[in-house]
NUPA-436344 format. One record per residue (C-alpha): x, y, z. Coordinates in steps of 0.02 Angstrom, whole numbers, plus 50000, padded with zeros to 5 digits. Layout:
BEGIN
+-------+-------+-------+
!    px !    py !    pz !
+-------+-------+-------+
!     X !     Y !     Z !
...
+-------+-------+-------+
//
This chain:
BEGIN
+-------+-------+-------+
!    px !    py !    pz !
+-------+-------+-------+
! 49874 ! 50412 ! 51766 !
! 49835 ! 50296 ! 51596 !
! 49728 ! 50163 ! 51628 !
! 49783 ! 49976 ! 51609 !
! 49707 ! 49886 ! 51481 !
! 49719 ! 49668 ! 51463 !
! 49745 ! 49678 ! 51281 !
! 49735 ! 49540 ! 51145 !
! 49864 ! 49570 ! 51013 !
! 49843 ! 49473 ! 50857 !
! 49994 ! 49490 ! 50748 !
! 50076 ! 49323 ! 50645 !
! 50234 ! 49431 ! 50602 !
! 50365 ! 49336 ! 50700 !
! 50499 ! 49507 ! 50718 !
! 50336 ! 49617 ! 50757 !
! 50235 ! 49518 ! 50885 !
! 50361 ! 49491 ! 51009 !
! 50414 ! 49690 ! 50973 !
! 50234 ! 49734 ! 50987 !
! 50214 ! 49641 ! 51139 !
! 50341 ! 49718 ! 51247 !
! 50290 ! 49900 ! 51182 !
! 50135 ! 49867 ! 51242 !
! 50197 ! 49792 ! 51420 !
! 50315 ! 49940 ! 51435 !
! 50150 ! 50056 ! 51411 !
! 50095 ! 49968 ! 51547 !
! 49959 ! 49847 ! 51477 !
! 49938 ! 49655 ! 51503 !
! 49945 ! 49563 ! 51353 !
! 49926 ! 49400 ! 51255 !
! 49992 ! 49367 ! 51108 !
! 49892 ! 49269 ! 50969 !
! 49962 ! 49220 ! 50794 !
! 49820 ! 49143 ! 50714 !
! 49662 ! 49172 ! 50658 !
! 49608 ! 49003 ! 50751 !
! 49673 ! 49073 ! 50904 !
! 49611 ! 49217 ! 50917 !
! 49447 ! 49158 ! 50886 !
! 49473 ! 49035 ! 51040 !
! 49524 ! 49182 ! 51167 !
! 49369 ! 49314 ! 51091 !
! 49254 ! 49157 ! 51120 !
! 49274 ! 49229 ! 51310 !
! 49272 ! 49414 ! 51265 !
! 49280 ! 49464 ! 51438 !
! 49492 ! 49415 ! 51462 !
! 49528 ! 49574 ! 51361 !
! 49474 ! 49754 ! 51346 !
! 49550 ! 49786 ! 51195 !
! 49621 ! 49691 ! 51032 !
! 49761 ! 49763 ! 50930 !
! 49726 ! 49692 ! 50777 !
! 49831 ! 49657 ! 50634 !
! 49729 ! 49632 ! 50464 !
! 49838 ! 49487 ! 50365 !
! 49861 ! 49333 ! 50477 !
! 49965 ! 49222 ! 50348 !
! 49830 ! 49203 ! 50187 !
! 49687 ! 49245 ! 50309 !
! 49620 ! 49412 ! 50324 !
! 49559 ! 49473 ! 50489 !
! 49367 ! 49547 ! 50467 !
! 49276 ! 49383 ! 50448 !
! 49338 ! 49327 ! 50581 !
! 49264 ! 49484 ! 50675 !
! 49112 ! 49480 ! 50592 !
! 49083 ! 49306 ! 50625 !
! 49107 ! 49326 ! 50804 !
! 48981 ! 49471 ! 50798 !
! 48866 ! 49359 ! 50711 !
! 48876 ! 49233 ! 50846 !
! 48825 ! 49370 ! 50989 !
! 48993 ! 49387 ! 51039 !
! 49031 ! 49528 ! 51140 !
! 49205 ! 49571 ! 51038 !
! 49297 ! 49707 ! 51151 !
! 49359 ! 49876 ! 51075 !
! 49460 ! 49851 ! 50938 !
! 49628 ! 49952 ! 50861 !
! 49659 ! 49901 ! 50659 !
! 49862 ! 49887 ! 50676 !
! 49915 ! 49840 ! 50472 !
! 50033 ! 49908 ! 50351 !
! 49856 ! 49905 ! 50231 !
! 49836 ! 50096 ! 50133 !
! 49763 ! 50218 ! 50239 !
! 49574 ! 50193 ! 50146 !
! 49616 ! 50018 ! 50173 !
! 49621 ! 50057 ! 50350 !
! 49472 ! 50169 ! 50367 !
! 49360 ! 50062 ! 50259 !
! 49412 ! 49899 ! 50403 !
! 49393 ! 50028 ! 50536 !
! 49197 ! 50063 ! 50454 !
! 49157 ! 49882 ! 50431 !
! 49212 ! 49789 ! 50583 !
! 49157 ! 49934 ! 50696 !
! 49321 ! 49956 ! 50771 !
! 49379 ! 50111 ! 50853 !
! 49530 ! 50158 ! 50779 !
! 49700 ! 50122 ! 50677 !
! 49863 ! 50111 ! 50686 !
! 49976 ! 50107 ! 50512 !
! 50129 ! 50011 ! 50516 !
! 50263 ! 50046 ! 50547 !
! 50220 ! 50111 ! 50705 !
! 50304 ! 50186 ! 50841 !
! 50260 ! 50155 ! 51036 !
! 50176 ! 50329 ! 51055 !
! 50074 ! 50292 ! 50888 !
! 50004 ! 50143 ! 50965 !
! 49994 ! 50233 ! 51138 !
! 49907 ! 50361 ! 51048 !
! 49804 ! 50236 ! 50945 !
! 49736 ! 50173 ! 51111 !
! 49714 ! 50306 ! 51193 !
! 49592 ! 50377 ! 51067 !
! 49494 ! 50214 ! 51059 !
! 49464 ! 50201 ! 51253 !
! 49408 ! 50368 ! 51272 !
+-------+-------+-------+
//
């Protein structure tokens, strides 16, 4: 039986998010949706509400890894992350490299890609 996972979804795209969302409730997780880099930095300042964050690269003109990095260079404890952009594929593994995450997801995605996605990243 698959594990579930309280997952922070950051994603600004106002079609996506709410499709994202309910993919990820009908794979049986628990999650919040955040649309801005502000807040998602407000819900990782209390890393411990999520296991996971499916994380979208482009939030409006702000980009998603400073944000991450900054955290980690407050002692954060940031919880596993998936990338989840439309960015090329070295992009995506270059992200994955820098922000220590665990794993990506290319848009457009399909449910079992992101089931997949963090499946592989949890293991």
């Amino acid at each position: 039986m698959k594990r579930s996972l309280s997952v922070l979804l950051v994603e600004d795209d106002l079609a996506l998010g709410p499709i994202t969302f309910h993919a990820l409730a009908h794979l049986g997780h628990r999650a919040v949706l955040a649309t801005s880099a502000p807040v998602v930095y407000a819900h990782l300042r209390n890393p411990h509400d999520f296991e996971l964050v499916l994380l979208d690269l482009q939030l409006g003109d702000q980009r998603s890894e400073p944000l991450i990095l900054r955290l980690r260079a407050e002692k954060i404890d940031v919880p596993i992350i998936v990338v989840f952009s439309a960015q090329p594929l070295e992009e995506l593994e270059r992200v994955v490299r820098d922000i220590g995450a665990r794993g990506y997801v290319q848009k457009p995605a399909t449910v079992d890609d992101i089931d997949r996605a963090i499946e592989v990243a949890i293991a």
